[in-house]
C-alpha positions in Angstrom: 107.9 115.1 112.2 106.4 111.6 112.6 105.0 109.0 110.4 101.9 107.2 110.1 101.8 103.4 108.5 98.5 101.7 107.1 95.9 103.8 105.4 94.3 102.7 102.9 94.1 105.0 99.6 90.5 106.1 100.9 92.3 107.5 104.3 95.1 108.9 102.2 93.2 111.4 100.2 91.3 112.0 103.4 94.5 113.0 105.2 95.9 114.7 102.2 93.0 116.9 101.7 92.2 116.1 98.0 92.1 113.4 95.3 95.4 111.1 94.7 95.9 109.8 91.5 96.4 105.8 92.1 100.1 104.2 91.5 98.6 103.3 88.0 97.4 106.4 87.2 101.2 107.5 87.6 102.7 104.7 85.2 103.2 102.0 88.0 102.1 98.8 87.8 98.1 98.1 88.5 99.4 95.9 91.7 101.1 99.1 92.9 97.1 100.0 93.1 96.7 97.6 96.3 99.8 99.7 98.2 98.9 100.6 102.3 100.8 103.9 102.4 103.1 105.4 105.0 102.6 109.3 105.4 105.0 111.9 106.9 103.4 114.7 108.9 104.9 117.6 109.4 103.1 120.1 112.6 99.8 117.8 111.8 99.7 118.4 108.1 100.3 115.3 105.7 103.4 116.7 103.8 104.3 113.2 102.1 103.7 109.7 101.8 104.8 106.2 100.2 103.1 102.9 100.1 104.2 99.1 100.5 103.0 96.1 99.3 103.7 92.4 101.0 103.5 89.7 97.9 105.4 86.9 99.9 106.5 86.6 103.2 109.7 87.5 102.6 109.0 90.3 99.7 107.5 93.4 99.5 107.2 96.1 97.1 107.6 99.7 97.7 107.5 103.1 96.2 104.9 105.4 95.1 106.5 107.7 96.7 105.2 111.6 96.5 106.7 115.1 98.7 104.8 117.8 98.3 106.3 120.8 96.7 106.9 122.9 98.6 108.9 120.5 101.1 111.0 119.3 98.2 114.6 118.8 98.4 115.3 119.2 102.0 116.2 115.6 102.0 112.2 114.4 103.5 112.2 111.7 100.5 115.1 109.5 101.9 113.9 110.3 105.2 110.8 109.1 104.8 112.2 105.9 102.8 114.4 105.1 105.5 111.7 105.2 107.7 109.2 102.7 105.7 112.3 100.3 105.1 113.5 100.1 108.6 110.6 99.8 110.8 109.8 96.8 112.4 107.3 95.7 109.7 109.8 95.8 106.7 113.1 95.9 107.9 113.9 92.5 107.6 112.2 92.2 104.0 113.4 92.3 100.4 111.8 95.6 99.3 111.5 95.7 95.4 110.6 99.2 93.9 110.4 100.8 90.3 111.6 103.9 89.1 109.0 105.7 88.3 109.5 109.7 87.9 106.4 112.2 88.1 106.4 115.7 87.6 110.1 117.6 87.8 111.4 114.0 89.1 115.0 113.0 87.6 115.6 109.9 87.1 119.0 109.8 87.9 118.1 111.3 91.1 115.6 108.7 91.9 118.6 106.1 91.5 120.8 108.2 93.6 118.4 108.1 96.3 117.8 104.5 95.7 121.2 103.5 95.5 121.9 105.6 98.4 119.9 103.0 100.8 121.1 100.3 99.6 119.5 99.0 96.0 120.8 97.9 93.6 119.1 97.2 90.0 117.0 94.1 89.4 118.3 92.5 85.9 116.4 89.1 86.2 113.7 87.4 88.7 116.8 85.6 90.3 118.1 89.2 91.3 115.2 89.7 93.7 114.7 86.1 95.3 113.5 82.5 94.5 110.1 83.1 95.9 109.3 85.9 93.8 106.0 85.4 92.0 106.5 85.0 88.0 103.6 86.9 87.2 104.1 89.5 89.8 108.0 90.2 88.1 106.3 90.2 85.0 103.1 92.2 85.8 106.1 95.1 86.8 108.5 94.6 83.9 105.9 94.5 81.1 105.3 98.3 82.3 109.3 99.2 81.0 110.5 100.3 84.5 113.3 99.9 85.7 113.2 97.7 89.1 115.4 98.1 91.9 116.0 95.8 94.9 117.3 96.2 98.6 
């Protein structure tokens, strides 16, 4: 397995083989929209992806995350999480994400997985950081979603 960081959306549905909805069209925030994703391959075939966002020098957001199927719970979501938030480009970032769950998602397992690496839930721009964009933490919270910070 290996992962891939940069595409644009264009390149991710070209890699994935079909249309992806946008982060909006799932329920995230429009600015989610402008997200470069990460995508984990698996024997050459795109098997999963998430995206990140950098609004600051020191912030960026993360998430729109998405396994296929059929790879589901074999533990490739917190893999591929770990990857995105460690590498050299984000490691030493505040990543903010929202909990967003598509499909058979649980929420509750979303925060587990969250919590597991380290978040912990945003209650108030001061949470994330004194550079964080007013209209960026609003833009996300006026959407209802629970944000998350690590």
């Amino acid at each position: 397995m290996y992962v891939v960081c940069g595409l644009t959306h264009i390149d991710l549905e070209i890699v994935w083989g079909s249309k992806v909805p946008t982060a909006s069209d799932k329920g995230y925030p429009p600015i989610f929209d402008r997200m470069s994703f990460w995508v984990l391959y698996h024997e050459d075939k795109a098997i999963a992806y998430t995206g990140s966002l950098r609004v600051t020098d020191d912030i960026v957001l993360v998430g729109n995350t998405y396994i296929r199927k059929e790879h589901r719970n074999k533990g490739l979501h917190s893999f591929l999480l770990e990857k995105r938030n460690n590498s050299r480009l984000l490691k030493d970032s505040i990543k903010v994400t929202v909990i967003n769950p598509i499909e058979d998602s649980k929420k509750e397992n979303l925060i587990k997985v969250v919590e597991k690496l380290g978040y912990k839930k945003v209650q108030k721009i001061d949470d994330i950081s004194l550079n964080m964009p007013e209209d960026i933490f609003e833009g996300i919270t006026s959407h209802n979603k629970e944000i998350w910070r690590c």
